[in-house]
N, C-alpha and C positions, 0 to 999 in steps of 0.2 A: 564390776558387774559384767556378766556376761550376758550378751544378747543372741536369742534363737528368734529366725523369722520361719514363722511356716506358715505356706500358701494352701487354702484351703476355698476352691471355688471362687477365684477371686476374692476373698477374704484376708488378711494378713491378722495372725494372731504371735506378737510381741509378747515374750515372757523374758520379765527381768529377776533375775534370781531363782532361787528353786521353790518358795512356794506359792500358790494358788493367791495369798494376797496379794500381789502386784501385778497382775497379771489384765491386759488391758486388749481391748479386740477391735479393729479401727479396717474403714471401706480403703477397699488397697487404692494408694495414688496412681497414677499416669504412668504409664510402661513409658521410662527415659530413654529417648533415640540419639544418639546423636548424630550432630549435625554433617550433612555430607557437602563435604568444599568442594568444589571443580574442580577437575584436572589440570593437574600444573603442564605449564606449555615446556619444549624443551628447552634445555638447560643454555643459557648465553654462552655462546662462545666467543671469545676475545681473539682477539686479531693477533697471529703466531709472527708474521712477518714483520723486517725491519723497515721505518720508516722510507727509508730509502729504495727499496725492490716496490714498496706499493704506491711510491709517490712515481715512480717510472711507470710502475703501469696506468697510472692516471693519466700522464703525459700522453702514452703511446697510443691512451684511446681517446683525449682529446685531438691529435693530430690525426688519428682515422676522420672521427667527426667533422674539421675542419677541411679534410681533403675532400669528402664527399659533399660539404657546402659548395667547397670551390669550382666541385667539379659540376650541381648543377647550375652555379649562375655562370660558369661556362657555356653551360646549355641553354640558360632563358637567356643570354644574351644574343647570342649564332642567332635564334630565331626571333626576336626582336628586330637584329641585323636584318635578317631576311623579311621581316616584314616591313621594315622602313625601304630598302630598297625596291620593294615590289608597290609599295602607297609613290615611288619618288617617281618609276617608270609610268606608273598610269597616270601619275599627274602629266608626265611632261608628254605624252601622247594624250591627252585630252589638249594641249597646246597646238 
């Protein structure tokens, strides 16, 4: 069977074979859209390097990290110091 669709004013008239007996005239369905997905994010990229060059650079920036701890409670200690010895002199001049 061959099928012809012809669009006539929004109309859909289906003819199946060649003659006018089967010939059947039906309200056109729903213009099909389809679905539009999101944009895919870019593509993962996987880690090129060997374990070893990216476990050293873990290392080298955990040891930044801990230097710069070190070096403020370097810092809040000096002035802690300094303010314990500034509370020690006024006390012993209030004596």
């Amino acid at each position: 069977m061959v099928a012809r669709i012809l669009s006539f004013n929004k109309t859909l008239v289906c003819q199946f074979g060649g003659n006018l007996s089967n010939t059947c005239q039906v309200k056109s369905t729903p213009v099909f859209r389809p679905i539009k997905h999101p944009q895919l994010l870019r593509a993962f990229e996987f880690e090129t390097k060997p374990h070893k060059e990216k476990l050293e650079e873990v290392i080298k920036a955990l040891k930044s990290d801990v230097n710069k701890v070190n070096n403020s409670l370097r810092t809040q200690t000096d002035v802690l110091r300094a303010i314990l010895e500034a509370l020690k002199e006024r006390i012993m001049g209030l004596d």
